[in-house]
C-alpha positions, -999 to 999 in steps of 0.1 A, spaced: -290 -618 -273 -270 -651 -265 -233 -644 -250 -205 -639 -276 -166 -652 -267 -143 -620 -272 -115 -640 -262 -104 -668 -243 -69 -681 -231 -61 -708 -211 -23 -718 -205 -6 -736 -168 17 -708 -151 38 -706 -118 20 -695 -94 48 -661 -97 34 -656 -131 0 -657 -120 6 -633 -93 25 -613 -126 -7 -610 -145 -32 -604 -119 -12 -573 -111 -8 -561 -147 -44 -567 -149 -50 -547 -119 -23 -519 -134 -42 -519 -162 -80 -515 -145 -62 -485 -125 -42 -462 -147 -68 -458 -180 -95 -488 -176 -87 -507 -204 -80 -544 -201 -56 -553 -232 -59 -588 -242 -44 -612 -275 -19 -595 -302 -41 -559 -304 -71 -563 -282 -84 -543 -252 -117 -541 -238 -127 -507 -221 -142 -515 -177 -167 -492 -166 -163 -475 -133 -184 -495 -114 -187 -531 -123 -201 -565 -103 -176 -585 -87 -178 -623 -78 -154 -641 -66 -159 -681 -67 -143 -711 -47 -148 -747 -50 -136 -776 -44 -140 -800 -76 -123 -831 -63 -106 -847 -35 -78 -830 -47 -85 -799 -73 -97 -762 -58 -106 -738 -85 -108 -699 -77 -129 -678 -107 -131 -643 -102 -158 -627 -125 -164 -589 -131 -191 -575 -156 -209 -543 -166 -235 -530 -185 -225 -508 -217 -240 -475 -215 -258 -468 -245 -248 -445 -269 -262 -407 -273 -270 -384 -301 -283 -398 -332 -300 -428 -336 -279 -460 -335 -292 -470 -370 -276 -434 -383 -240 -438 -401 -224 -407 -409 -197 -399 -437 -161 -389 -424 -141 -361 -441 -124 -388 -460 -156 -404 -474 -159 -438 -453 -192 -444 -435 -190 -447 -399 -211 -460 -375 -214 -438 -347 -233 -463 -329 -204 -481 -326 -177 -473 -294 -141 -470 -300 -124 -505 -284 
């Protein structure tokens, strides 16, 4: 399966701000493992994920740092992925399906 774009931002910040959203990241990853992203988004981080953390220097006079996490999704038990079950209100759900 090729990779799929959830989301992507990309915006110029003070370096404050930065230091802003890497902590409400981090607040985020700590109190109930959810990182929230765009108007309604969130994604849900597993307990233990991989970590890289990348420096480089692209020019004579740029630096980029990327930090990268990622995780595999557990798959789902009980029935069969391909099962969809009726809800008390009569729309089909897929139970394969996590909540985001």
């Amino acid at each position: 399966m090729a990779d799929m774009d959830i989301y992507e931002d990309a915006r110029t910040v003070s370096r404050s701000d930065l230091a802003a959203w890497l902590r409400q990241l981090a607040s985020q990853l700590e109190s109930d493992g959810r990182i929230f992203y765009g108007a309604a988004g969130s994604v849900s981080v597993a307990d233990t994920v991989r970590c890289e953390l990348e420096i480089e220097q692209e020019s004579e006079t740029e630096l980029s740092v990327e930090i990268e996490f990622s995780w595999t999704v557990p798959t789902p038990s009980g029935p069969a992925a391909d099962e969809v079950e009726e809800s008390p209100s009569g729309e089909q759900q897929d139970e394969a399906t996590p909540e985001a």
